[in-house]
N, C-alpha and C positions, 0 to 999 in steps of 0.2 A: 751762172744760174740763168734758166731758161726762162723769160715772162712771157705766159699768155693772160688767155679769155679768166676773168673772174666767174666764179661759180658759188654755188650757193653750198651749205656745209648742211650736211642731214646731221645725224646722231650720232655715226659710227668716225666720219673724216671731225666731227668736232672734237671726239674723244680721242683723235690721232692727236689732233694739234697740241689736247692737253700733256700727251703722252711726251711729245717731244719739245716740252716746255714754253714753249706760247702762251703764257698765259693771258696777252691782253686777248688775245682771241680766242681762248677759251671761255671769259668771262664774256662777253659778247655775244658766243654764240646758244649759250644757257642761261641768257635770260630770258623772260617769259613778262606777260604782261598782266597775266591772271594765275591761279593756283591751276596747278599741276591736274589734264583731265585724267580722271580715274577710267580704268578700263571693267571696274563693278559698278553693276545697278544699286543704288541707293534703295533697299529694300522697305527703306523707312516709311516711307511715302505708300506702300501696298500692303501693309499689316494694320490689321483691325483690334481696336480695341475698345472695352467695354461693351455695351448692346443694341453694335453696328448690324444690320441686317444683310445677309450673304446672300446675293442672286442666286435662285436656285433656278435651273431649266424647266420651263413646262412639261408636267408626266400627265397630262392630260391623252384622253384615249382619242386615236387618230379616229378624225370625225370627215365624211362626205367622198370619201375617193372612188373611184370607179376604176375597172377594167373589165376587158371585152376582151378574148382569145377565141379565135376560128382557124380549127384545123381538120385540114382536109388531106384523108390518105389514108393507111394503116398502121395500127400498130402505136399511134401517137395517146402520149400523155400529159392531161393538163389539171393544174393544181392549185388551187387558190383557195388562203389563210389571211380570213377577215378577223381582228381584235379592233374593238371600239365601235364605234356609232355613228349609221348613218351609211354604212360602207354597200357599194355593191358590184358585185361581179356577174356576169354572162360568158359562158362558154359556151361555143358552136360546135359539132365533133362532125366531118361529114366521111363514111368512112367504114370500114372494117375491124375489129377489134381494137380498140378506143378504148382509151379510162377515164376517169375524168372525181377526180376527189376536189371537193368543198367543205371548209371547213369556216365555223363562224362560233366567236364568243362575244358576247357584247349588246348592244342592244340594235333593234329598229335595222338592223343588216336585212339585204336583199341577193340571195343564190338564185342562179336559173341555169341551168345545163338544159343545154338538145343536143342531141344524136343520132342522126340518121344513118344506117348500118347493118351491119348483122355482129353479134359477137361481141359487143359494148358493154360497159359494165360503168354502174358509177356509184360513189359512197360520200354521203353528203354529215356530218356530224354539226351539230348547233348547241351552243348552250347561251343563255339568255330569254331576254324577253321582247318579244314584240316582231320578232324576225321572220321573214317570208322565206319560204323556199318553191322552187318548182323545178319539177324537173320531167322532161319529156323524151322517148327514148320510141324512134319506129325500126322496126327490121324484124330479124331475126334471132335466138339466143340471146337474147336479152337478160340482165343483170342491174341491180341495184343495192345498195343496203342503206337505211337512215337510223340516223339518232339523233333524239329531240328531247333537250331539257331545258325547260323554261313554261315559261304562259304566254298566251297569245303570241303561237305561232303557228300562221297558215302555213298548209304545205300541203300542194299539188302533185300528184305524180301520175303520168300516162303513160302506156305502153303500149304501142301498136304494131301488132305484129304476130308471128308464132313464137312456141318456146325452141 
């Protein structure tokens, strides 16, 4: 019989040694010093009961954000969709055949499009209260469309140019 290096026994060489009747060393090497770790979460500990109150996410409407888009060239389109309060967008178009949609539900929202150009088109739709639009459009063939539902909402619009 060959004696080496001692090594330490995992799970699999413990349950050899049981296999091949060793038992003081199988009893040594299943002992333990604590109960047995489990490989389940104790779910016990995360279930509610009686009239625990459940974190619900804030569904408050997105309030104060801003974005600014400026494009220059042809043929580009740019698109911006305010829901909630406080929100405001500017878009720059500088350019030839341009589009440019704004869209706002909510309150106290701020839209502004400019387009310097020919052949620009832009459609601005709002519903709410309190919300400003403007929208300013120089060149030629020129295009717009708005829709406004709510109260107190100022809205601007210029065109300079021919048709």
């Amino acid at each position: 019989m060959k004696i080496g290096r001692a090594r330490s026994l995992n799970a699999f060489d413990a349950a050899l040694v049981c296999v091949f009747g060793l038992a003081g060393a199988c009893v040594h090497a299943q002992q333990q010093n604590g109960p047995a770790p489990s490989s389940f979460t104790d779910l016990s500990k995360y279930i509610l009961t009686g009239n625990q109150v459940v974190p619900q996410p804030n569904a408050a409407p997105v309030a104060n954000l801003s974005s600014t888009v400026t494009q220059i060239g042809q043929g580009n389109t740019a698109s911006a969709t305010l829901n909630g309060t406080s929100n405001v967008t500017t878009q720059y178009q500088f350019g030839s055949q341009n589009s440019s949609v704004l869209s706002a539900s909510g309150v106290q929202n701020t839209l502004t499009t400019s387009q310097i150009g020919n052949s620009n088109s832009t459609s601005i739709s709002v519903e709410g209260n309190g919300n400003n639009i403007s929208n300013l459009q120089v060149g030629s063939g020129l295009s717009y469309q708005l829709k406004v539902v709510g109260t107190a909402v100022p809205v601007s619009v210029q065109q300079f140019g021919r048709k």
